[in-house]
N, C-alpha and C positions, 0 to 999 in steps of 0.2 A: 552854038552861041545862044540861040533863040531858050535851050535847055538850062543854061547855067541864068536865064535873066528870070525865066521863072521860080527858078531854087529863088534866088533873091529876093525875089518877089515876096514868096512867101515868109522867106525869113524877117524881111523888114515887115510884113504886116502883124507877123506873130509880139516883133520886139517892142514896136512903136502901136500897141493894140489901142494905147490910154490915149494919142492924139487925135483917133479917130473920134472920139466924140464929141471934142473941140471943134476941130477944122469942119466935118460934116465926113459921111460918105463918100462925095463925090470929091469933096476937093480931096481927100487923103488918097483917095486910090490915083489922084490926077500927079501926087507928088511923088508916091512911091514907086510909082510906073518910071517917072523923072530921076530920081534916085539911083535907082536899079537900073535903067540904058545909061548912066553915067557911070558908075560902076563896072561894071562889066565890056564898057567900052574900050579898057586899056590891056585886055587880056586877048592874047590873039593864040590861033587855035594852031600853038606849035607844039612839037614832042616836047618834053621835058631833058634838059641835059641834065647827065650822071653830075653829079660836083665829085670836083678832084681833090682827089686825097692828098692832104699835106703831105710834104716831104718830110720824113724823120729822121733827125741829126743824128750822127751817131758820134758818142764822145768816147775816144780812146780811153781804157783804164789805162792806170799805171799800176804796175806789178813790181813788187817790193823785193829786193832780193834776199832768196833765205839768209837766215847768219850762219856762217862757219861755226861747227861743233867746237866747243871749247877745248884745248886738248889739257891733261892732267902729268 
């Protein structure tokens, strides 16, 4: 957990690089810290399920019956 908050971390520092020199140093790193433990908060550290495969219809053809040879 503590792994996937500093991925974050950086990723928001990298994205939001142009607010850092509005806000200051200190208070940007204060928000993105805040950010990123919110984020990351909702992800808990379970295996991943397979997703199930749709069930697929199957639609009967219909088969045409040949024609009877003409007779002469």
């Amino acid at each position: 957990m503590d792994n996937l908050r500093k991925t974050t971390t950086k990723q928001l520092n990298n994205a939001l690089g142009s607010l850092k020199e509005k806000l200051g140093e200190k208070e940007f790193k204060k928000r993105i810290k805040k950010a990123a433990k919110k984020l990351v908060a909702g992800i808990k550290k379970t295996p991943l399920k397979k997703a199930a495969k749709p069930a697929t219809k199957v639609i009967p053809v219909k088969k045409k019956a040949a024609k009877p040879a003409l007779k002469k």
